[in-house]
C-alpha positions in Angstrom: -21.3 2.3 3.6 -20.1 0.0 6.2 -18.0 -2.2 5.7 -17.2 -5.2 8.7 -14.2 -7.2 7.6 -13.0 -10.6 8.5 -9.5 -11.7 7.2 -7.9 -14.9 8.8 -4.5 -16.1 7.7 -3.3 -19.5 9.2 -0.1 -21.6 8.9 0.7 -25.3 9.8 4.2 -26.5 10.2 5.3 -29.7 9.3 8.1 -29.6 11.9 8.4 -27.1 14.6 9.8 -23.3 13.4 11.4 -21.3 15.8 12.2 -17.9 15.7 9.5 -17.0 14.0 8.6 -13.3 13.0 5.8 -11.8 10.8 5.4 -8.0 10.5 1.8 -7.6 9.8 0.2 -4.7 7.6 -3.1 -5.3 8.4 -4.7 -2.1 10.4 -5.8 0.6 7.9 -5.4 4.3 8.5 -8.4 6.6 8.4 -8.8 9.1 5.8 -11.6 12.1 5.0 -14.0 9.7 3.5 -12.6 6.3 5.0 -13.2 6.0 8.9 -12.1 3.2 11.0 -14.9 2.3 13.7 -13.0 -0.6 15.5 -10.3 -3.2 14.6 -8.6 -5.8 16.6 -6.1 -8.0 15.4 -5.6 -11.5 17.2 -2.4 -13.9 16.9 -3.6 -17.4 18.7 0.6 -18.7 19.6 2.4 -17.0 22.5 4.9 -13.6 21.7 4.5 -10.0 21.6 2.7 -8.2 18.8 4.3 -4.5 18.9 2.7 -1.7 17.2 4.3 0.5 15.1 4.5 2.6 11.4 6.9 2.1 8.4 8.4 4.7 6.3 5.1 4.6 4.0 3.1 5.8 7.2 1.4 2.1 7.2 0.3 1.2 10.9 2.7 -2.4 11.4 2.7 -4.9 13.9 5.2 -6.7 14.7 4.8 -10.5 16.0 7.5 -12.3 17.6 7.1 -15.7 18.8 8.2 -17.3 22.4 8.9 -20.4 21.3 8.8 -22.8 18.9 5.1 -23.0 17.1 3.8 -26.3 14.5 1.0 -23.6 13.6 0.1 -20.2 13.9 -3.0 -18.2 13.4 -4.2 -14.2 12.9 -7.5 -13.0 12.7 -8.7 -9.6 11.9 -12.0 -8.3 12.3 -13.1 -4.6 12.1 -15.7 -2.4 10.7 -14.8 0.6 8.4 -16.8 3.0 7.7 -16.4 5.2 3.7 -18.2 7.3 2.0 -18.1 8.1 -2.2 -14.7 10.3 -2.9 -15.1 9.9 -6.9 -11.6 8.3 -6.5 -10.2 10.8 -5.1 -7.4 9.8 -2.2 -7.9 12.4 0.9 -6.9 13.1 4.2 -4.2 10.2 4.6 -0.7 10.1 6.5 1.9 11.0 3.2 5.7 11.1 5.1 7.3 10.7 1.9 7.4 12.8 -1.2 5.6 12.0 -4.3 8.7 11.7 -6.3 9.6 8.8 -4.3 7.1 6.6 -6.6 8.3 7.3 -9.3 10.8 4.7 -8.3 10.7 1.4 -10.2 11.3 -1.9 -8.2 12.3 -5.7 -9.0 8.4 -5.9 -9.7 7.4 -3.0 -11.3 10.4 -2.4 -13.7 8.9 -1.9 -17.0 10.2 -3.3 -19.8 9.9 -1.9 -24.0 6.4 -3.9 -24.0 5.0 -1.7 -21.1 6.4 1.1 -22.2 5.0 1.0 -25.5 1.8 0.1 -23.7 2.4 3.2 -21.9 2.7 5.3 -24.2 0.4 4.0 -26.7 -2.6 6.1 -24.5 -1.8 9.4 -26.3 -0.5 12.7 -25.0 -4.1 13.9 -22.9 -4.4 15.2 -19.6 -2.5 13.1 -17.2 -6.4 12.1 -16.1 -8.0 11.0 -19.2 -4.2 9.0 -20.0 -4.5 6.9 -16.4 -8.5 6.5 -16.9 -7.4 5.1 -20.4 -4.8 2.8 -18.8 -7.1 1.5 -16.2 -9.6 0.5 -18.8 -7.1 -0.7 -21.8 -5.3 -2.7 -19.1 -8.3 -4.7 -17.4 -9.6 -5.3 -21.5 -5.7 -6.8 -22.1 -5.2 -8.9 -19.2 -7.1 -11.7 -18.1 -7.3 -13.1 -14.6 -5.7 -16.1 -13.4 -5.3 -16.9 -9.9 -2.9 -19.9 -11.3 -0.7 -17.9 -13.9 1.5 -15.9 -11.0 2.9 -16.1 -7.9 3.8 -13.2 -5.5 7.4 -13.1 -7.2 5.8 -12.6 -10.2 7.2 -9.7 -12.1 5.3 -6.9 -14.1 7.0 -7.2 -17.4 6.3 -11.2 -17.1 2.6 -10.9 -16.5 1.8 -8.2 -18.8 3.5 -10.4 -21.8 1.7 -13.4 -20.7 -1.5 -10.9 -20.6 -2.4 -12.8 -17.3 -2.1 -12.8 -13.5 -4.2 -11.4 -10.1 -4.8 -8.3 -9.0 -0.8 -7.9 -7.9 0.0 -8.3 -11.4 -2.8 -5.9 -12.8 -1.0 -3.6 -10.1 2.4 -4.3 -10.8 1.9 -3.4 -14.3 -0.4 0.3 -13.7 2.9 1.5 -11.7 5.3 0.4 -14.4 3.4 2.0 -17.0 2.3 5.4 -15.3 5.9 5.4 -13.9 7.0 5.5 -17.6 5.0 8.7 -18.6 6.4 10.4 -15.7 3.2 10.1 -13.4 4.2 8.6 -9.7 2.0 5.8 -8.8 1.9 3.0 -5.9 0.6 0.2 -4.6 -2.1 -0.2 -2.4 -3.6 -3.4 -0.2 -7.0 -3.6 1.0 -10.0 -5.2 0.3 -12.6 -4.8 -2.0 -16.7 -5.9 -0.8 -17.9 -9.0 -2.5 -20.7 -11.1 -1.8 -18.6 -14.4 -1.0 -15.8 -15.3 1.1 -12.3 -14.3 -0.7 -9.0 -16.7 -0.7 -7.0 -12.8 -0.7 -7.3 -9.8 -0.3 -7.2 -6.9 -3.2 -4.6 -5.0 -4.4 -4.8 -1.7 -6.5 -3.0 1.4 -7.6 -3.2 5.1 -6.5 -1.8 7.4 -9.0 -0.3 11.3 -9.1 -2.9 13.9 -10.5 -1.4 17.7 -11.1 -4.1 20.2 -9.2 -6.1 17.0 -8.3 -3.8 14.9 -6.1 -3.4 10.8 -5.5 -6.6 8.8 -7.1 -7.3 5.3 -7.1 -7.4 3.2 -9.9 -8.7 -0.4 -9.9 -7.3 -2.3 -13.2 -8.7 -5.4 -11.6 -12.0 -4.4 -12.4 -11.5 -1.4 -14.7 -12.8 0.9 -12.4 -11.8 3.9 -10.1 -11.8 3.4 -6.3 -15.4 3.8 -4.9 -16.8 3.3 -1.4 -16.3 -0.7 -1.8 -12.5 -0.3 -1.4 -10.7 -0.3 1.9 -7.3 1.0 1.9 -4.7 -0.8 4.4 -1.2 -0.5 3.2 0.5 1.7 0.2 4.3 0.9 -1.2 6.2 0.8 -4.2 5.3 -2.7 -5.4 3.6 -5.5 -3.0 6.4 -6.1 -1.1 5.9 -3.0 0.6 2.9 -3.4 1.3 1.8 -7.3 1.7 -0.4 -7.8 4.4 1.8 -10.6 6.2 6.0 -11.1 6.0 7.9 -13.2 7.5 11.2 -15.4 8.4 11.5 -18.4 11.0 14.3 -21.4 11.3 12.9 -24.7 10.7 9.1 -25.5 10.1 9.6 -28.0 7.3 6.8 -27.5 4.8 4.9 -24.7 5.0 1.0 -24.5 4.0 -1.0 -21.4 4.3 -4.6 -21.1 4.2 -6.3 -17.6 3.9 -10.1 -16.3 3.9 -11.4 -13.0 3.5 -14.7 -11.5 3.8 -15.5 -7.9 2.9 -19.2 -7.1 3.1 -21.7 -4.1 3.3 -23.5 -4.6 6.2 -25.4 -1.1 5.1 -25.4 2.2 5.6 -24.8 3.7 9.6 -24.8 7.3 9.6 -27.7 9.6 9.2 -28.7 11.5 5.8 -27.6 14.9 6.8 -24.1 13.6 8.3 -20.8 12.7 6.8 -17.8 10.9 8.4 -16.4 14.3 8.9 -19.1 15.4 11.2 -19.3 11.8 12.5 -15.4 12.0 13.6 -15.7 15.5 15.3 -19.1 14.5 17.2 -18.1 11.2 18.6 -14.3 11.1 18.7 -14.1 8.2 16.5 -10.5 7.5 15.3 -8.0 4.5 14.2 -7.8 2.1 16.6 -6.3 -1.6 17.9 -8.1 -3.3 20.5 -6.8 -6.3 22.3 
């Protein structure tokens, strides 16, 4: 599949902000079955937009502004290339250890409700006891882009059974956390047919002689080639496409669209990104 994605994010001041800086996790990594075939990441107000990779192994850009801005614009556009991996999470930069996830955060500390949840899945293989959290949590919670906000923590939106992807998130990590299984977060996006006001969020979770697989409690699924992986962390904080600080600004709105689509199949019957990567050179890349 291959997947061309267009991702704006745009902000208006209502009085000029100065000193304004956003790291930006917005360029994804290439993996064994996910391939990045171009990217280029614009910013439309004067500064420097340095390159760079956090302890996670995310690729990060950091924007700095010249001057005072009343507005300021990114745009992302790329085409990704993936292939089916059953779930299965291959080929990626890892710097840390796995134990390192089984931290819990501000957002994903569980609380006796999740862990009850948690351990209300049986003692199974660590496999069959994530697949039956990823389904039992998409059939408990309900989505609501209105019921959470980005501070939202897990143990509020799995009692309030509602939230948005984060939240769905939030809550996989806390649980799996609690049986002992590391787990993080993971931003992308996920290919629908219309235009998106966010990108997605999922989880990626620890499987003994297996390794990391993606779950999706979103949509009660496991990863498949729909799913484009950009950033991994603990929580979303780590991992949030755009963060930011400035002096001044006054009220700040911010206006997002996504599009993820399929704009078909590229590579030949007999050949797989693998062989596609090692014929052509193709690689991650930032252009502009």
């Amino acid at each position: 599949m291959r997947i061309r994605i267009d991702y704006t994010t745009a902000y208006h001041y209502s009085a000029p902000a100065s000193g304004v800086v956003q790291m930006l996790r917005l360029q994804p990594r290439s993996g064994t079955d996910q391939l990045v075939h171009r990217w280029r990441i614009d910013v439309d107000a004067d500064g420097a937009l340095r390159p760079g990779t956090d302890a996670f192994g995310n690729w990060t850009h950091l924007f700095t502004a010249d001057g005072a801005i009343r507005r300021l614009t990114l745009t992302v556009t790329g085409e990704v290339d993936t292939e089916e991996a059953h779930g299965s999470v291959r080929g990626f930069v890892e710097p840390l250890p796995s134990a390192t996830f089984l931290r819990s955060t501000a957002l994903t500390t569980p609380d006796a409700g999740i862990a009850a949840f948690a351990r209300s899945l049986g003692d199974g293989p660590v496999l069959e006891r994530l697949h039956a959290l990823n389904t039992a949590l998409n059939a408990t919670m309900c989505f609501d882009a209105a019921a959470t906000g980005t501070g939202t923590d897990a143990a509020t939106a799995f009692a309030q059974a509602s939230g948005v992807c984060q939240d769905y998130t939030h809550v996989f990590c806390a649980a799996a956390r609690t049986i002992g299984v590391p787990a993080r977060y993971v931003s992308g996006h996920y290919v629908r047919a219309e235009a998106q006001p966010a990108g997605h969020a999922w989880a990626e979770a620890l499987v003994p002689d297996l390794g990391w697989v993606g779950f999706d409690p979103t949509n009660g699924i496991s990863t498949t080639p729909a799913h484009v992986r950009v950033a991994v962390g603990l929580d979303y904080l780590d991992a949030a496409p755009v963060r930011g600080a400035r002096r001044g600004g006054g009220t700040e709105t911010m206006t997002v669209s996504v599009t993820a689509v399929d704009t078909g199949p590229r590579l030949g019957q007999s050949q797989t990104l693998g062989t596609m990567r090692q014929a052509q050179g193709w690689g991650e890349q930032v252009q502009g």
